[in-house]
RODO-2510 file (C-alpha; in nm, 4 decimals, decimal comma):
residues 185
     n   res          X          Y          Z
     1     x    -3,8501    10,9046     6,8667
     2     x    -3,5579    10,8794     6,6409
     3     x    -3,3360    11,1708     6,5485
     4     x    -3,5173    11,2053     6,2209
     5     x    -3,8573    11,2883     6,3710
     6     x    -3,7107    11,4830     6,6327
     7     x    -3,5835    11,7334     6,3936
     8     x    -3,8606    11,7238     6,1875
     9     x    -4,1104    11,8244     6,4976
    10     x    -3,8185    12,1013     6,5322
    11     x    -3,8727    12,1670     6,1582
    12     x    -4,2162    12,1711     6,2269
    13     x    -4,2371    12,4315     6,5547
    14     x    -4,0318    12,6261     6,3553
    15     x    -4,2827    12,6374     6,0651
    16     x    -4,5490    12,7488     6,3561
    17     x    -4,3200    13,0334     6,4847
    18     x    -4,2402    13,1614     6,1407
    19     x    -4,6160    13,2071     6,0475
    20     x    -4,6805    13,3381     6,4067
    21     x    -4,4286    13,6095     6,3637
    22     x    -4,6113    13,6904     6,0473
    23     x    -4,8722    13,7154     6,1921
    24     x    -4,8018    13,9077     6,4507
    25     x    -4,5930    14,1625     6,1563
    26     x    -4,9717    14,2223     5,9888
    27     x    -5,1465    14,2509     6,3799
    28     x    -4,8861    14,4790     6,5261
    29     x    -4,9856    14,8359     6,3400
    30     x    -5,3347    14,7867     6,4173
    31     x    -5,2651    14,7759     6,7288
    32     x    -5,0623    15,0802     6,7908
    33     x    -5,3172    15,2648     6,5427
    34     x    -5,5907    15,1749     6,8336
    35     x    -5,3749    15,2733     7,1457
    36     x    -5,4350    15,5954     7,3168
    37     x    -5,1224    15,6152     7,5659
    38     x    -4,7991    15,7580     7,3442
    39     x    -4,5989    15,5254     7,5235
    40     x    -4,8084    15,2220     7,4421
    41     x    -4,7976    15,3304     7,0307
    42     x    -4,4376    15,3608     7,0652
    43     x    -4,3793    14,9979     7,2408
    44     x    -4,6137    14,8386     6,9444
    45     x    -4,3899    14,9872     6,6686
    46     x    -4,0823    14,9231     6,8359
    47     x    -4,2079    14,5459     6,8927
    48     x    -4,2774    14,5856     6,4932
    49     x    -3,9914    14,6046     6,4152
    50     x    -3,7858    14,3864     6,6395
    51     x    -4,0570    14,0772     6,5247
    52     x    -3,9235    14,1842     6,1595
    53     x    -3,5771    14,1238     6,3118
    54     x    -3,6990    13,7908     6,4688
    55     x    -3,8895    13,6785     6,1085
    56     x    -3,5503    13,7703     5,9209
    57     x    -3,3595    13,4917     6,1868
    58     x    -3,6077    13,2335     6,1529
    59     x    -3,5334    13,2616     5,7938
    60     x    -3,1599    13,2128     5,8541
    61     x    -3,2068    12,9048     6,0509
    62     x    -3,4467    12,7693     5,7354
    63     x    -3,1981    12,8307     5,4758
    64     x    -2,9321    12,6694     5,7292
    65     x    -3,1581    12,3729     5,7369
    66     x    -3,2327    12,3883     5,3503
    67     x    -3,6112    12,4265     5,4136
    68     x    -3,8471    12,6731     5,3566
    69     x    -4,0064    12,8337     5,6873
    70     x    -4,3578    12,8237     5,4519
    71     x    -4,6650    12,5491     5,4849
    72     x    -4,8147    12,5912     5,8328
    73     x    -5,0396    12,8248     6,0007
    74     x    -5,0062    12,8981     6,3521
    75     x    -5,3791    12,8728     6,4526
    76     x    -5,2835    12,9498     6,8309
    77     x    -5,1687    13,3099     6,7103
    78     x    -5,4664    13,3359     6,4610
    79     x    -5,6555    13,3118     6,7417
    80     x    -5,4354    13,5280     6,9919
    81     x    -5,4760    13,7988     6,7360
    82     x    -5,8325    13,7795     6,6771
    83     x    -5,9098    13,8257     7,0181
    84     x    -5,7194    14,1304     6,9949
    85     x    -5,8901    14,2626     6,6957
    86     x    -6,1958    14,2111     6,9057
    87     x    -6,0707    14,3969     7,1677
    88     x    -6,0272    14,6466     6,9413
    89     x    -6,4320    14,6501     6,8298
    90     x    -6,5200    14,7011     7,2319
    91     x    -6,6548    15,0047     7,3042
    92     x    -6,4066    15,1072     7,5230
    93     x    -6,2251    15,4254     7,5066
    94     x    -5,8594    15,5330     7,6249
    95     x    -5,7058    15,3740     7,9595
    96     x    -5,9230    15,1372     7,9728
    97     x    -5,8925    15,0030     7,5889
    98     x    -5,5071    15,0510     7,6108
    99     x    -5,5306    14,8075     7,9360
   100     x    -5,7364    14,5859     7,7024
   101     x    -5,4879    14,5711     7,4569
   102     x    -5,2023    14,5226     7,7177
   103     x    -5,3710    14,2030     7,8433
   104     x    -5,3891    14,0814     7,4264
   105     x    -5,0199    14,1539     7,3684
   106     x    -4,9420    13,9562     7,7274
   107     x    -5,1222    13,6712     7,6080
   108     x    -4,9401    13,7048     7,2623
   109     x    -4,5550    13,7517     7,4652
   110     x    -4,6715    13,4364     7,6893
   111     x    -4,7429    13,2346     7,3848
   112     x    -4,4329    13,3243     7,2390
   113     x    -4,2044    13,2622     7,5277
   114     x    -4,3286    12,9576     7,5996
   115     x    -4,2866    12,8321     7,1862
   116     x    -3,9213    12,9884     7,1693
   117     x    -3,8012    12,8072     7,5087
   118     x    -3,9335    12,4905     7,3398
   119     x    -3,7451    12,5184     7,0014
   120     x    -3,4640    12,6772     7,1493
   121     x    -3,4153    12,3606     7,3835
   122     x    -3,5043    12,1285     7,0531
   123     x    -3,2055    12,2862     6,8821
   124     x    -2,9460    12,2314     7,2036
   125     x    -3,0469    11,8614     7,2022
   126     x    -3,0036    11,8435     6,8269
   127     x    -2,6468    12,0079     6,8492
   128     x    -2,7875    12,3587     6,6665
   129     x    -2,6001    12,5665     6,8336
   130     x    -2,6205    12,8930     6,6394
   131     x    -2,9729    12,8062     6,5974
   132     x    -2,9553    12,8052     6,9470
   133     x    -2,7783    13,1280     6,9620
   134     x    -3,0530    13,2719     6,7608
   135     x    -3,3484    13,1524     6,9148
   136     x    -3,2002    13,2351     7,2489
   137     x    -3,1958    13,6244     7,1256
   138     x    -3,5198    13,6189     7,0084
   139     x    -3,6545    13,4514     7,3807
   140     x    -3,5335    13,7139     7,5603
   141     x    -3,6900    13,9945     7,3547
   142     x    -4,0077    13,8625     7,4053
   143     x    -3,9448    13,8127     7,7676
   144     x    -3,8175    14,1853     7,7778
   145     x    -4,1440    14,2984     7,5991
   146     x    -4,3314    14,1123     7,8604
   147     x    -4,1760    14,2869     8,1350
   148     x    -4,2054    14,6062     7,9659
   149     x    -4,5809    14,5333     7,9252
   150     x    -4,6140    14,4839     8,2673
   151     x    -4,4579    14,7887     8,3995
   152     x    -4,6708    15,0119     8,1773
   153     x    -4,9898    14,7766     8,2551
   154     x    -4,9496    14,9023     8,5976
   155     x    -4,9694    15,2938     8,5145
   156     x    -5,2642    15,2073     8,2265
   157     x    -5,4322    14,9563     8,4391
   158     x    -5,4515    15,2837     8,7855
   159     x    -5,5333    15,5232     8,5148
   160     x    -5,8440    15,2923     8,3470
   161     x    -5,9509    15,2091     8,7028
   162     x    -5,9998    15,6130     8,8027
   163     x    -6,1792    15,6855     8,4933
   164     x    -6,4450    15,4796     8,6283
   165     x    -6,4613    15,5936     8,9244
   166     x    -6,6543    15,8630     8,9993
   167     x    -6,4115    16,0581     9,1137
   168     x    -6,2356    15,9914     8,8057
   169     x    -6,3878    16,2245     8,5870
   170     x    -6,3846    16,0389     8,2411
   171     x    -6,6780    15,7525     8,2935
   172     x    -6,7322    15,4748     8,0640
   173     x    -7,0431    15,6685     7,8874
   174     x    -7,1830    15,4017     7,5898
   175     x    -7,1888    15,6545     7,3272
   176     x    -7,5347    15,7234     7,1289
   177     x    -7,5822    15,4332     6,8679
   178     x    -7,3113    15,1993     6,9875
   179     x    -7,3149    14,8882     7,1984
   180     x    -7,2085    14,8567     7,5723
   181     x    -6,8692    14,6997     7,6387
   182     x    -6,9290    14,3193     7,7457
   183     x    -6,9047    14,2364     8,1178
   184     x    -6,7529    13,9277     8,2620
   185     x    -7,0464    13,6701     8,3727
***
């Protein structure tokens, strides 16, 4: 692949990343809206506004490159945040629908890390090294907000396991008029 289609598949992921982000700016008060723990809401906003901080250097490394960031739609984060929203629709309540919406944001940090290590190595091997720079800042937020995640899935994910217990004292009680939550096959 010559150095012309190399940067324009870097051109290209970065296109993907910049709608993801966008993506992720629309999904990301819905999400704290529909969390119970305090802690939880306050990560989500926080991650707001960091990803508007992420968008805003995305947009420095387009005008850099002369090209505008618009004309591609990340489908793999239109789909990351649909299954979200569905999590959202579930009937479940509390502990157990903030450890839903843990597992949704994981999948959404995983996708993330995984496309900013790729463009962030694109952009060493292209000699972009403030791109670099910028990209590399961006990886390790979302690799912060991944472990972050994790420690607070571990306090959500006891505290949704003893409301169903029956020593728990909260059970997962379908309400009157709504649907049960789905079960795993």
């Amino acid at each position: 692949m010559s150095n012309e289609n190399f940067k324009k598949l870097y051109i290209d992921e970065l296109k993907d990343l910049y709608s993801a982000e966008n993506q992720l700016v629309k999904a990301l008060p819905k999400m704290a809206k529909a969390a119970s723990s305090e802690e939880l809401r306050e990560g989500y906003e926080a991650h707001l506004e960091q990803t508007k901080g992420q968008v805003q250097r995305l947009e420095t490394i387009f005008q850099s490159l002369n090209e505008s960031p618009k004309g591609k739609k990340c489908v793999a984060m239109e789909g990351l945040v649909k299954e979200g929203s569905e999590v959202m629709e579930e009937d479940f309540e509390n502990a157990v629908l903030d450890a839903a919406l843990i597992g949704a944001a994981q999948r959404v940090e995983h996708y993330e890390i995984a496309a900013y290590g790729t463009v962030h190595a694109f952009a060493e091997v292209l000699g972009e090294t403030e791109h670099a720079s910028l990209l590399e800042k961006t990886l390790q937020e979302e690799k912060q907000t991944d472990e972050k995640l994790t420690k607070l899935a571990k306090q959500i994910n006891a505290q949704a396991n003893e409301a169903a217990s029956p020593q728990g004292g909260e059970q997962d009680v379908v309400k009157p008029g709504r649907r049960a939550p789905k079960r795993a096959a």
